[in-house]
N, C-alpha and C positions, 0 to 999 in steps of 0.2 A: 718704580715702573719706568721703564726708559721709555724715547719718544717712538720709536718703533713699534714698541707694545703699543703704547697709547692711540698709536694713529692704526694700528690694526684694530683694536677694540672700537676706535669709535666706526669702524668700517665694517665689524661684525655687526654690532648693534641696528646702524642703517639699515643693515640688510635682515636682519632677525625682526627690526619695526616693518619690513615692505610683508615677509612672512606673514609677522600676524596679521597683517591688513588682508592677505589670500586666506589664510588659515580662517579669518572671522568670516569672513563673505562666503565660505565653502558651507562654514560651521550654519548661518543664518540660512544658508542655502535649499540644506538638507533638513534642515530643525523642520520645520514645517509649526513653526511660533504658534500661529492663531489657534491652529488645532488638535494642539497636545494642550496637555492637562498641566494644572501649574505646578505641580509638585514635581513632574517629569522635567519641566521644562528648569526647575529647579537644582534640578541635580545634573541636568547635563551642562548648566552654565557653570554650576561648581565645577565638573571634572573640565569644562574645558580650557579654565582659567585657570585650573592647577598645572594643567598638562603643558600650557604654555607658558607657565613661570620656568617648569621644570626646563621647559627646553631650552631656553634665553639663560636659566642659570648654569646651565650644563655647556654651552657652548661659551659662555664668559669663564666659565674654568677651563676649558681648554685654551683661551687666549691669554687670560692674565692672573689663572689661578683662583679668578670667584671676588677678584677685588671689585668692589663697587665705588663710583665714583659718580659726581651729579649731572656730569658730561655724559654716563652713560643713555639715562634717563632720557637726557634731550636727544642725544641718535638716535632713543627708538622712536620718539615720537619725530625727528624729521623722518627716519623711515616711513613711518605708517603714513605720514603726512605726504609724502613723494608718492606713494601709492595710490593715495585717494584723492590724489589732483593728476597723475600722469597715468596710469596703471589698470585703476579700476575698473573701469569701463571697458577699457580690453577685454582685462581677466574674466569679468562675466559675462560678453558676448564669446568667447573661448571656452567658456566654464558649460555654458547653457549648450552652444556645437556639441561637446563631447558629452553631455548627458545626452542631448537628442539622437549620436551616434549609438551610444551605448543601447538607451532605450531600443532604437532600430534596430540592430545587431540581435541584439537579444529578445525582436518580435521575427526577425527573421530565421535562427532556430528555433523556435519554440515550430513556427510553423512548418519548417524541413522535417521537425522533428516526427512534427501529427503525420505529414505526406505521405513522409519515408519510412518513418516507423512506427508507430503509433495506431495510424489506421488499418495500415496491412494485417500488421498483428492481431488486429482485433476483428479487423474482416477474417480473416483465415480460423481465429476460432469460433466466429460464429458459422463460419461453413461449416466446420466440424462437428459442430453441434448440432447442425441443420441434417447433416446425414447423417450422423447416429441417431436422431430422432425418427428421419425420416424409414431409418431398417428397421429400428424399432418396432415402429407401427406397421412398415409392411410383414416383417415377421411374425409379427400380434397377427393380423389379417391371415398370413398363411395360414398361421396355427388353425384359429378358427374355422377357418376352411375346409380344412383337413379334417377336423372335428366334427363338424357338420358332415362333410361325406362318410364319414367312419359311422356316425351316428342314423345317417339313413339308410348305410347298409346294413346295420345291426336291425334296423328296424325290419330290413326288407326279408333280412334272412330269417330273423327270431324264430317268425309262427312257423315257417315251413320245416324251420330245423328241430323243434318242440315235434312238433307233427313225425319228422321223420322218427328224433328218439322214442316217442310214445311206441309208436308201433313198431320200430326195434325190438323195445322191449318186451311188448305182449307176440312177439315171434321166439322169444328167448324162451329155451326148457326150463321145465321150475327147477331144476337142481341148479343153474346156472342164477334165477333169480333170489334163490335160496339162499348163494354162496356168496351175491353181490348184496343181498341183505345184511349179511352177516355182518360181511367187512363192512358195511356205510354203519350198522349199528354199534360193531367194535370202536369203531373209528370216532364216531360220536361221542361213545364213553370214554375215549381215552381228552379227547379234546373236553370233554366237562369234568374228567377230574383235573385237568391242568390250569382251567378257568377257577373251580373250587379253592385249592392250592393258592392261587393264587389270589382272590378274594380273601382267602385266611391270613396271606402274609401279609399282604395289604392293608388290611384293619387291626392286627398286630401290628404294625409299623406304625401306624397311626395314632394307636391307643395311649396316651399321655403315660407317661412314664414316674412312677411316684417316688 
């Protein structure tokens, strides 16, 4: 390993220790430690501790091919360590700014959202619904109306129009009542044999089949 390599690596390393020093305080950030469950909190310190080998090994094979040396070790930990004496305390007054941004940002559509869209939309179909309710019912009301007057003009007319047919028909010649007897008793009999018929086919149709 020449000394260009070497003094590049131990310059990655520094900087891959100041990394994890942000990567951990983001990672403890968002963990929310106390109040998850230990087995969760179990498996994300696993993944997070694999994910950051991977990355420290992955960036040492791009510098010196993945060689490890004892020097490496010590740049990451003066990295982390320049971090958590110079850094720190920035990164998470910087850290906590842009959740508080984000949070805001993201209180501030949600409520554009309900103003602009949300509410409109939901006002508008409840008007809609409010007038076809409202035709509904006044429709229902007409109906009834209409039914009620139809019904107290049937009433009003009945007797008098009974009254007029009776004596119509006691003005009628007997050959004319003879001939309208006829046809109502024809008429009768054709409509009871097609009731019959049909009573027979009916109970044939019914009659369980063996």
């Amino acid at each position: 390993m020449t000394l260009s390599t070497q003094f590049l690596t131990m310059l990655s390393m520094i900087g891959m220790g100041s990394l994890f020093g942000v990567m951990f305080d983001t990672y403890q950030r968002f963990l929310d430690r106390p109040n998850r469950k230990s087995w969760i909190v179990f498996i994300n310190d696993l993944l997070f501790w694999v994910i950051q080998a991977l990355i420290i090994f992955y960036i040492l094979f791009l510098v010196n091919n993945g060689e490890l040396r004892f020097y490496i070790f010590v740049a990451l930990l003066c990295g982390f360590a320049a971090y958590q004496s110079l850094f720190k305390g920035i990164y998470l007054r910087l850290l906590e700014a842009m959740i508080r941004s984000v949070i805001a940002l993201y209180q501030f559509f949600r409520r554009a959202f309900q103003l602009l869209i949300y509410k409109p939309v939901v006002g508008i179909i409840q008007l809609l619904i409010s007038i076809i309710i409202l035709l509904g019912r006044g429709t229902l009301s007409l109906v009834k109306f209409i039914l009620k007057i139809l019904l107290f003009i049937l009433k009003v007319l009945w007797v008098p129009l009974v009254k007029i047919v009776l004596i119509l028909w006691k003005l009628l010649p007997k050959s004319i009542k003879k001939s309208v007897e006829k046809l109502y008793n024809r008429t009768a009999g054709i409509f009871m044999e097609i009731k019959n018929y049909l009573s027979k086919w009916i109970k044939k149709w019914k009659r369980p089949k063996e």
